[in-house]
C-alpha positions, -999 to +999 in steps of 0.1 A: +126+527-291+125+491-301+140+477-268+109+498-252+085+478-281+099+447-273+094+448-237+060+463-238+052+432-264+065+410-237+044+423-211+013+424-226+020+385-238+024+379-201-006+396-187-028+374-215-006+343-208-018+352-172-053+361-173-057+331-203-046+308-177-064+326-148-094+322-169-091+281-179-088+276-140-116+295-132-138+281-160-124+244-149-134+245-113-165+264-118-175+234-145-162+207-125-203+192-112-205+188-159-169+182-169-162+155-140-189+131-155-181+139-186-147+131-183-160+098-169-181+089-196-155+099-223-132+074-203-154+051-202-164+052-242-131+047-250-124+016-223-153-001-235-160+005-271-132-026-282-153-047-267-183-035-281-174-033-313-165-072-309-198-081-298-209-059-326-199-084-353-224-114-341-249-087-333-263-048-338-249-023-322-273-014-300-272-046-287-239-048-281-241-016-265-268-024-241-253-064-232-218-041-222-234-018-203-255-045-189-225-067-177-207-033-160-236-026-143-236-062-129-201-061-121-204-030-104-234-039-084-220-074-076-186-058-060-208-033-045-227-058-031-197-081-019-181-047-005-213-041+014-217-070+026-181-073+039-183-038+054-216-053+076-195-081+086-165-062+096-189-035+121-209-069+136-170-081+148-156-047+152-170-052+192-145-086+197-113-069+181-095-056+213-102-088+231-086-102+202-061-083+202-052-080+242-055-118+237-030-120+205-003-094+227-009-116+258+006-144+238+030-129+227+044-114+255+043-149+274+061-161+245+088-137+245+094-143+281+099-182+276+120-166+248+139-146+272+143-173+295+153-198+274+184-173+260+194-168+298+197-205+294+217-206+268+239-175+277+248-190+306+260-222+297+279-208+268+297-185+299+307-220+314+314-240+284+337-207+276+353-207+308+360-245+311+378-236+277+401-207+288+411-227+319+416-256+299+436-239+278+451-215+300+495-229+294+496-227+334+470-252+338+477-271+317+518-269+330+504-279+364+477-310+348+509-321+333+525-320+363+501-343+381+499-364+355+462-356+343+475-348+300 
C-alpha cells in the first residue's frame, strides 16, 4: 500500500512538473511581442543606471536621465548612420567586384606560373649540381682522374 502511495505521489509530481513547465513555455512564447522589450529595457536600466547616477551628483535626476538617454540615442543613430552609409557605398561598388576579382585571380595565376617556372629553374640545376656531385664523387672516377693525373 505505501509503495502504490509513493508512486502515485510521484506521478502526479511529474504530470504538474510537466504541465507547470508546459505552461511557462506556452505563456513565454505567447508573451514574447511584451516580455522581449521588456527584457531590453530591464537590460538596459541596469547597463546604464551607474552612469546615471554619476551624472546625478552635479545634477537632478531627471537630467541625468534625459543627457544618458540623449547620448545613446546619438550613438545609436550616428553608427546607424555610418552603417548606412557604408551599406550605400558597398551596393554603388558591388557592380566592379568580379572585374576586381577576375583581375586579382589573373594576377595571381600569372604569378604562380613565373612561380612555377622559376622552380623548374631551380630543380633543374639542383639535378645537375647533384649529379656533377655523385660523379665527382663516384671512387671510380675519381680512381680513373687520379689516374690521368687530373686530383
Amino acid at each position: 500500500m505505501r509503495a502504490t502511495k509513493n508512486a502515485a505521489t510521484a506521478a502526479a509530481i511529474g504530470t504538474w512538473a510537466i504541465l507547470l513547465t508546459a505552461f511557462v513555455v506556452t505563456i513565454l512564447y505567447v508573451g514574447r511581442q511584451l516580455l522581449i522589450p521588456l527584457a531590453l529595457a530591464g537590460m538596459l536600466t541596469f547597463l546604464l543606471a551607474p552612469l546615471v547616477g554619476y551624472i546625478e551628483r552635479w545634477i537632478g535626476r531627471i537630467a541625468a536621465v534625459l543627457i544618458v538617454v540623449a547620448v545613446l540615442f546619438s550613438v545609436v543613430g550616428g553608427a546607424g548612420w555610418l552603417l548606412t552609409r557604408q551599406l550605400i557605398d558597398l551596393a554603388a561598388k558591388l557592380p566592379d567586384y568580379p572585374t576586381n576579382i577576375d583581375n586579382r585571380l589573373t594576377a595571381i595565376a600569372a604569378t604562380a606560373k613565373e612561380q612555377a617556372a622559376q622552380i623548374q629553374k631551380v630543380s633543374a640545376q639542383l639535378e645537375v649540381d647533384n649529379l656533377a656531385t655523385r660523379v665527382v664523387n663516384n671512387p671510380k672516377v675519381k680512381d680513373n682522374l687520379s689516374k690521368a693525373g687530373w686530383s
